[in-house]
DOROLO-940038 format. One line per 8 residues: number of its first residue (from 1); their letters; for each residue x negated, y negated, z negated of N, C-alpha, C. Coordinates in pm, 1 decimal, decimal comma. Each point is the difference from the previous one (the first is absolute). Layout:
% residues N
NUM	a	X/Y/Z/X/Y/Z/X/Y/Z | ...
***
This chain:
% residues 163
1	xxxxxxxx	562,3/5381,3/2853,6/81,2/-119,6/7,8/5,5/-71,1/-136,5 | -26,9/90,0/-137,6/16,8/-89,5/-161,7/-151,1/-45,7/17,0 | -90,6/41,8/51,0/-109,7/-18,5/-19,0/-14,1/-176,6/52,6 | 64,1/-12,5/129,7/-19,5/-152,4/56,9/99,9/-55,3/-28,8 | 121,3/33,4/-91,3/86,8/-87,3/-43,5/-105,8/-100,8/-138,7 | -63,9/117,9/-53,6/-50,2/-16,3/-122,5/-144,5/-144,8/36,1 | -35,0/56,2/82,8/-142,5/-35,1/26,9/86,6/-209,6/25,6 | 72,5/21,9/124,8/67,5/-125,9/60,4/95,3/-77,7/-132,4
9	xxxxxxxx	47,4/77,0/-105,1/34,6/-82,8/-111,6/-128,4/-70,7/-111,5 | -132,1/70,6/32,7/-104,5/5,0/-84,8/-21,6/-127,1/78,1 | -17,4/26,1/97,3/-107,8/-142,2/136,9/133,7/-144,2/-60,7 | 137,1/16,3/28,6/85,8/-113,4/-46,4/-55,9/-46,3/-121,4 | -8,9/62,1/-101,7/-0,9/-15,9/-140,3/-146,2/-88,2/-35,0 | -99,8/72,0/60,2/-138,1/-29,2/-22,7/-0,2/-195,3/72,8 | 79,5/16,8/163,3/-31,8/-130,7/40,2/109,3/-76,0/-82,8 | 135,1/10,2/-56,1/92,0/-66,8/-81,0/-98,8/-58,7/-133,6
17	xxxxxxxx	-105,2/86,0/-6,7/-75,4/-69,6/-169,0/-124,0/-115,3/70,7 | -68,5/40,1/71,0/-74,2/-78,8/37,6/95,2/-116,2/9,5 | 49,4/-45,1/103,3/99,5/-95,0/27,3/40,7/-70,2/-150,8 | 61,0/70,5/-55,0/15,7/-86,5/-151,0/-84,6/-9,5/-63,9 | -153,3/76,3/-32,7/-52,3/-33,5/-33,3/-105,7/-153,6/20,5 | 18,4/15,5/125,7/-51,4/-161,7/95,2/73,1/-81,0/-15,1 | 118,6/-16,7/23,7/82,6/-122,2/-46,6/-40,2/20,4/-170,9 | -15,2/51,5/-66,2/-16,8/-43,5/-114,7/-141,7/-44,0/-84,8
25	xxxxxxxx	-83,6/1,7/97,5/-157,7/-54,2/11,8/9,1/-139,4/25,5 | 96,3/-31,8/90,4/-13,1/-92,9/82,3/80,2/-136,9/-118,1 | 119,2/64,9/-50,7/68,2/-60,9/-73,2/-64,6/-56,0/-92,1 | -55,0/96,3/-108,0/-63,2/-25,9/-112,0/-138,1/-67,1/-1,1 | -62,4/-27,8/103,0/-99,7/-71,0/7,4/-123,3/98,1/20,0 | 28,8/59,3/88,2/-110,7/78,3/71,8/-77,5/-21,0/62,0 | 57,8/-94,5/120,3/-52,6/-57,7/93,2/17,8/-145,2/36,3 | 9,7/-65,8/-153,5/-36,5/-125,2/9,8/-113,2/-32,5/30,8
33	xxxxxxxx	-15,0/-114,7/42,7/-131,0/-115,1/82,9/-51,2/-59,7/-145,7 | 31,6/-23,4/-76,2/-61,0/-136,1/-82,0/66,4/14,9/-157,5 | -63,4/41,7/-74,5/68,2/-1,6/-123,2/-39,0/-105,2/-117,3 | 55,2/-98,9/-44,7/-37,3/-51,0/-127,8/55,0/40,6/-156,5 | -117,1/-60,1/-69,8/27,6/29,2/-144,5/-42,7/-198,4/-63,5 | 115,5/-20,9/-67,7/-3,8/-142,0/-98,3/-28,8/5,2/-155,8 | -99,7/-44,2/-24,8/-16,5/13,5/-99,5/9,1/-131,9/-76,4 | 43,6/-43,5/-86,2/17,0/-129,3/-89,1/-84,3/-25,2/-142,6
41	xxxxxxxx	-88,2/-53,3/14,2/-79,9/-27,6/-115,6/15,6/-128,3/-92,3 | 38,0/-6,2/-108,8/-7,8/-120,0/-81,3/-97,2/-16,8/-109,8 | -87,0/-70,4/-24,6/-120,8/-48,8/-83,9/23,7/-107,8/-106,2 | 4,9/29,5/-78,5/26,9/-147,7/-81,4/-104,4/-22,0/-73,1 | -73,6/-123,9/19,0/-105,6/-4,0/-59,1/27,1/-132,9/-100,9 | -76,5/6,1/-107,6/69,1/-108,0/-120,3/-171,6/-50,3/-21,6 | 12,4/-170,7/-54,9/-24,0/-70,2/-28,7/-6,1/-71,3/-100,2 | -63,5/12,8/-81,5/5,5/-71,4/-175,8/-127,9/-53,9/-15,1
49	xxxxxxxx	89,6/-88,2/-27,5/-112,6/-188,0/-41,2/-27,0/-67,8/141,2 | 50,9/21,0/100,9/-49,7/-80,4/159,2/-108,8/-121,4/-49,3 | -59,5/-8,3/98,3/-64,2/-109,9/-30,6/3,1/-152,4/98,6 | 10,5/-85,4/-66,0/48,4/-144,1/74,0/-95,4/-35,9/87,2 | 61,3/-53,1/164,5/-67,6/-26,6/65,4/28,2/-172,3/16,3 | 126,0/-42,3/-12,1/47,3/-113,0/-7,3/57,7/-88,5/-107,7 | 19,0/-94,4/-42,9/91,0/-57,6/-141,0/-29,6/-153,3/90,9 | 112,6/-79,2/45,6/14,6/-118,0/-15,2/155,3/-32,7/-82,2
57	xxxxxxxx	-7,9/-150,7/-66,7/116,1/-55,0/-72,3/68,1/-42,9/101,6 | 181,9/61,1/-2,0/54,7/-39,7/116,6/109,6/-145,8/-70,5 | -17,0/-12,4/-109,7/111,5/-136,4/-13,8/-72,6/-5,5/-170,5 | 95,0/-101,5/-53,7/-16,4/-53,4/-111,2/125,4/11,2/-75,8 | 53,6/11,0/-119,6/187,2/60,7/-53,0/-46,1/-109,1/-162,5 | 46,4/-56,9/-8,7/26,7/-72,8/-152,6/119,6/10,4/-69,1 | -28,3/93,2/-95,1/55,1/81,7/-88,2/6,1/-71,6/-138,0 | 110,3/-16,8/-72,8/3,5/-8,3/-153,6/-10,8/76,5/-101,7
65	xxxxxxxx	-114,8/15,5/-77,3/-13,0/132,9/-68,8/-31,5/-58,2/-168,4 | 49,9/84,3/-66,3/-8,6/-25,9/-186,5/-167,9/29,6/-11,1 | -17,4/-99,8/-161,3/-87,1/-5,0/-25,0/-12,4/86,0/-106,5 | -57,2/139,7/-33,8/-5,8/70,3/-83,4/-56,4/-56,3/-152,9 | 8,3/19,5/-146,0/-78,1/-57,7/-122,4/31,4/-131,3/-14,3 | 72,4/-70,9/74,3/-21,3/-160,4/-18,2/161,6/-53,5/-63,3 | 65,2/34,1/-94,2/104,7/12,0/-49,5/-17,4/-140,9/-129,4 | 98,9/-116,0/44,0/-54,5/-135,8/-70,9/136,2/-7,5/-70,8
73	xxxxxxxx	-16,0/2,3/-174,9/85,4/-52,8/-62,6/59,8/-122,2/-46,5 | 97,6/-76,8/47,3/10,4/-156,7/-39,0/139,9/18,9/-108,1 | 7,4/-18,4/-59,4/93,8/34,5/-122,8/85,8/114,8/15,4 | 98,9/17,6/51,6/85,6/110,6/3,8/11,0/23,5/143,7 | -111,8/-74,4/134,2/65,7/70,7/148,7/-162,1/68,1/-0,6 | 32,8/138,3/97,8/-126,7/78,5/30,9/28,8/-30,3/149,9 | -127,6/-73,6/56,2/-47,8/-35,0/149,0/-74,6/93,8/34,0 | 56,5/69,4/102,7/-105,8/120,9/107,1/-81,2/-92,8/133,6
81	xxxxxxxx	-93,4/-10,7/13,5/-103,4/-71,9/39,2/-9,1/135,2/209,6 | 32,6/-77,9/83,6/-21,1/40,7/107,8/-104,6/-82,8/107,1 | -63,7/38,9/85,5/-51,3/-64,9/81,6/8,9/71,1/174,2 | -33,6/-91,2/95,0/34,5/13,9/141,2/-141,0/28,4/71,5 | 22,6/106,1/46,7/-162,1/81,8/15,6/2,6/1,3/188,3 | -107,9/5,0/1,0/-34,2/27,7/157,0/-3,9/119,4/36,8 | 110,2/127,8/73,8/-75,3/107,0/44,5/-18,5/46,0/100,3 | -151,6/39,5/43,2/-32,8/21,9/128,5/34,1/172,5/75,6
89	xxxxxxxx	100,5/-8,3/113,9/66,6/104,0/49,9/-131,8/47,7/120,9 | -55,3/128,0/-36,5/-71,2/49,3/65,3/-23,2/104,5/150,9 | -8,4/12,7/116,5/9,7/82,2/38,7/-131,1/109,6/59,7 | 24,0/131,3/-88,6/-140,2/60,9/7,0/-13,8/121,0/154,6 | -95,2/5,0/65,2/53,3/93,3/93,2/-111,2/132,6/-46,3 | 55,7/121,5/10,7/-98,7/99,3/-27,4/18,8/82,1/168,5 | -121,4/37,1/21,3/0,8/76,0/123,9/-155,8/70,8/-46,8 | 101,4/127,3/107,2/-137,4/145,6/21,6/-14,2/-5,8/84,5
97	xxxxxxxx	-35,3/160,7/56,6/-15,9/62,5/137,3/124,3/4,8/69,4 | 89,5/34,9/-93,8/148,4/15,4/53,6/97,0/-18,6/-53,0 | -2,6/-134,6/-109,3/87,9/-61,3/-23,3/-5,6/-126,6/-19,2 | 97,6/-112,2/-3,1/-12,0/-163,6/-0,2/144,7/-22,0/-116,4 | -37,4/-70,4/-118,8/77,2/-28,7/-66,6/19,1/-106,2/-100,7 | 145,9/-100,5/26,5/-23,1/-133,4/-74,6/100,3/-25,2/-122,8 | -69,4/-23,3/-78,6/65,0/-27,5/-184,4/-11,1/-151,1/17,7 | 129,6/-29,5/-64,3/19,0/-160,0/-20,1/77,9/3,6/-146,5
105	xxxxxxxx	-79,0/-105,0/-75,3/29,1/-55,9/-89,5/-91,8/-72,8/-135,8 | 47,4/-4,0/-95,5/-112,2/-65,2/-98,5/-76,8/126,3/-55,5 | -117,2/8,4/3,1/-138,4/79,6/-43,6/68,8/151,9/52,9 | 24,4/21,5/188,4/56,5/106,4/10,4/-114,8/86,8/17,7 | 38,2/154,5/-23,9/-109,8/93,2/14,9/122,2/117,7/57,9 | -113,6/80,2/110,9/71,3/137,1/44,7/-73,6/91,2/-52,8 | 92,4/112,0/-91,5/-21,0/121,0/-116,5/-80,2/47,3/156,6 | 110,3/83,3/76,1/-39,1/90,4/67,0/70,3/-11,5/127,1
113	xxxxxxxx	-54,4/89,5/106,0/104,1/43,8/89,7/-17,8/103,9/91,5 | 82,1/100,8/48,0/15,6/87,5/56,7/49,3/-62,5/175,8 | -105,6/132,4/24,8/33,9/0,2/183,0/-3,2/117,8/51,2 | 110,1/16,4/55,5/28,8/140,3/34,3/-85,9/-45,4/193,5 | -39,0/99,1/-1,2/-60,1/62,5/182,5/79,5/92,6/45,6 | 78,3/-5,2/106,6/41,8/70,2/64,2/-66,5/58,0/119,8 | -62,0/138,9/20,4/-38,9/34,2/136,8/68,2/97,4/43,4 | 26,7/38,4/146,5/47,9/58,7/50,5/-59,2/127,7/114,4
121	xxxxxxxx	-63,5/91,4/-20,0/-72,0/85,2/36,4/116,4/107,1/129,3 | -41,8/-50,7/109,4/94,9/72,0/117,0/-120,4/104,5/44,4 | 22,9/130,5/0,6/-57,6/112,8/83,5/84,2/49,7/139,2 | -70,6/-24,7/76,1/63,0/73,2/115,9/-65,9/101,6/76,3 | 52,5/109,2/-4,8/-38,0/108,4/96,2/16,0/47,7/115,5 | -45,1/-12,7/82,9/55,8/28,9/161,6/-57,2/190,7/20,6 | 118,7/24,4/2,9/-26,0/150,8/52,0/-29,9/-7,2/167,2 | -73,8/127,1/58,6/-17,4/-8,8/107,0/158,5/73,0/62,6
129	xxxxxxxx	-31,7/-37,2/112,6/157,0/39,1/98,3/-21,8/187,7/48,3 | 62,8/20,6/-51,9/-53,2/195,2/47,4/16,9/-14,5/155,9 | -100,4/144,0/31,0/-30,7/-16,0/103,2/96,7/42,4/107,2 | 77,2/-51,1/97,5/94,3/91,5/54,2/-59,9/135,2/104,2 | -113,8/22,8/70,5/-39,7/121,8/14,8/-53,7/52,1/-60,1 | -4,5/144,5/23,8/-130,1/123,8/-93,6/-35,1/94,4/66,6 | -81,6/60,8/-14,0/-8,9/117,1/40,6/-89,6/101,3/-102,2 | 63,4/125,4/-14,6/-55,4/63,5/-103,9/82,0/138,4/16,7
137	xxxxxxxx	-25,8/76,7/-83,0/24,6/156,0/59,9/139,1/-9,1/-69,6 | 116,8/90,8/94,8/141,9/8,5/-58,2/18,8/163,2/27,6 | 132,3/-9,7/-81,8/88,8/133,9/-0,3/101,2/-12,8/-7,5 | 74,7/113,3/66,6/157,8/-20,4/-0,1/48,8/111,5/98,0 | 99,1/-39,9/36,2/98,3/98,1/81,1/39,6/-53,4/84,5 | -8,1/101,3/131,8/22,8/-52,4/158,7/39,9/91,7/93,7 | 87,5/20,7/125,9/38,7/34,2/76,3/-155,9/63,9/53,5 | -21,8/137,3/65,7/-134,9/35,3/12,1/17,5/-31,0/166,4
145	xxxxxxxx	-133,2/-37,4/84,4/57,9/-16,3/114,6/-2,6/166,0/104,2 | -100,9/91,8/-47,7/5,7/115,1/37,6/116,0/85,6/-35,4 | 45,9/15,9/-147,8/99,7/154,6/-16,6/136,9/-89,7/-3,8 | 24,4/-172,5/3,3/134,7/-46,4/12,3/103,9/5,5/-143,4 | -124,4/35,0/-121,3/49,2/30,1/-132,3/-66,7/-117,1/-108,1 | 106,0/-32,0/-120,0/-58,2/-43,9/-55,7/-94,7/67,6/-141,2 | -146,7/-110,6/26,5/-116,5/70,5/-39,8/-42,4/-78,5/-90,4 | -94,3/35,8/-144,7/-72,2/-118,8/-39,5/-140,6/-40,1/93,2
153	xxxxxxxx	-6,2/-118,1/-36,7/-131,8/-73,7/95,5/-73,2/-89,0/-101,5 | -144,3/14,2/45,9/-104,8/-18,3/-113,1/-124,1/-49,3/134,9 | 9,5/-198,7/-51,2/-129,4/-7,6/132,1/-54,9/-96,6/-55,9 | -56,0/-124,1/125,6/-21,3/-126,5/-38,4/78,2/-108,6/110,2 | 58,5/-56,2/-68,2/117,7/-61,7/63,6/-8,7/-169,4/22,3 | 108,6/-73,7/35,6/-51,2/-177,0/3,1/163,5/-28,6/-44,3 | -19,2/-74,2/-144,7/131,7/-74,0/-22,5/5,6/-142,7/-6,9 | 118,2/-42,3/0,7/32,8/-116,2/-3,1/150,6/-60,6/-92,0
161	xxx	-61,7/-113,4/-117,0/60,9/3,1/-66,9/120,8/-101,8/-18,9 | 145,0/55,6/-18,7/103,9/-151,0/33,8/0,2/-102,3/-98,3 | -16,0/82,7/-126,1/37,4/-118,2/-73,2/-127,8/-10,6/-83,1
***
């Protein structure tokens, strides 16, 4: 009688782990369908000295500007000598492969410039769906149908799986 108390607490115990052990397959991503991974890439690629693809004059600005060296003495007044200049406001466009860029002003120039690339690299994995039948050789413990005792049993069997 300790012998099948023992055996029938062993059979509880053994199916109590399976059981949690499956819900906890299932939870953690065991038997997910489709898994992704995101990956974020940034590139910055730089640019020094661009080179001009465009320059037209977009207006005309008349400016009053001093005349440098030209300092005229007439007895005791010193006259600073200015004149009214024409200056032409430029707009230059620089463009690449993958960038377009416009400087405005008098004799404008672009040093440099930076362009960051952003790509975005998605992997997805599709696991297959396990199989819910099998068949393959089992063991275990069973009611015998000849002596009416419980026996171990060792065959080839057909399961089917819940979760």
């Amino acid at each position: 009688m300790r012998g099948m108390r023992a055996i029938l607490w062993l059979l509880i115990g053994f199916l109590a782990g399976a059981i949690a052990c499956s819900f906890w397959a299932h939870r953690h991503g065991g038997l997910d369908e489709v898994s992704r991974d995101t990956v974020r890439i940034v590139d910055t690629v730089a640019y020094y000295r661009p080179e001009v693809r465009d320059s037209i004059v977009t207006r005309y600005v008349v400016r009053t500007m001093p005349v440098h060296d030209t300092i005229a003495k007439l007895d005791t007044m010193v006259v600073h000598d200015s004149v009214q200049v024409v200056v032409p406001i430029t707009q230059k466009r620089y463009e690449g492969e993958d960038y377009r860029a416009w400087v405005s002003g008098y004799e404008p120039s672009l040093d440099s410039i930076f362009v960051n690339h952003c790509t975005e690299v998605v992997t997805i994995r599709e696991r297959l769906k396990p199989k819910r039948w099998g068949l393959g050789v089992q063991a275990g413990v069973g009611i015998g149908t000849v002596s009416r005792r419980i026996e171990p049993y060792v065959g080839v069997g057909v399961s089917y799986r819940i979760y």
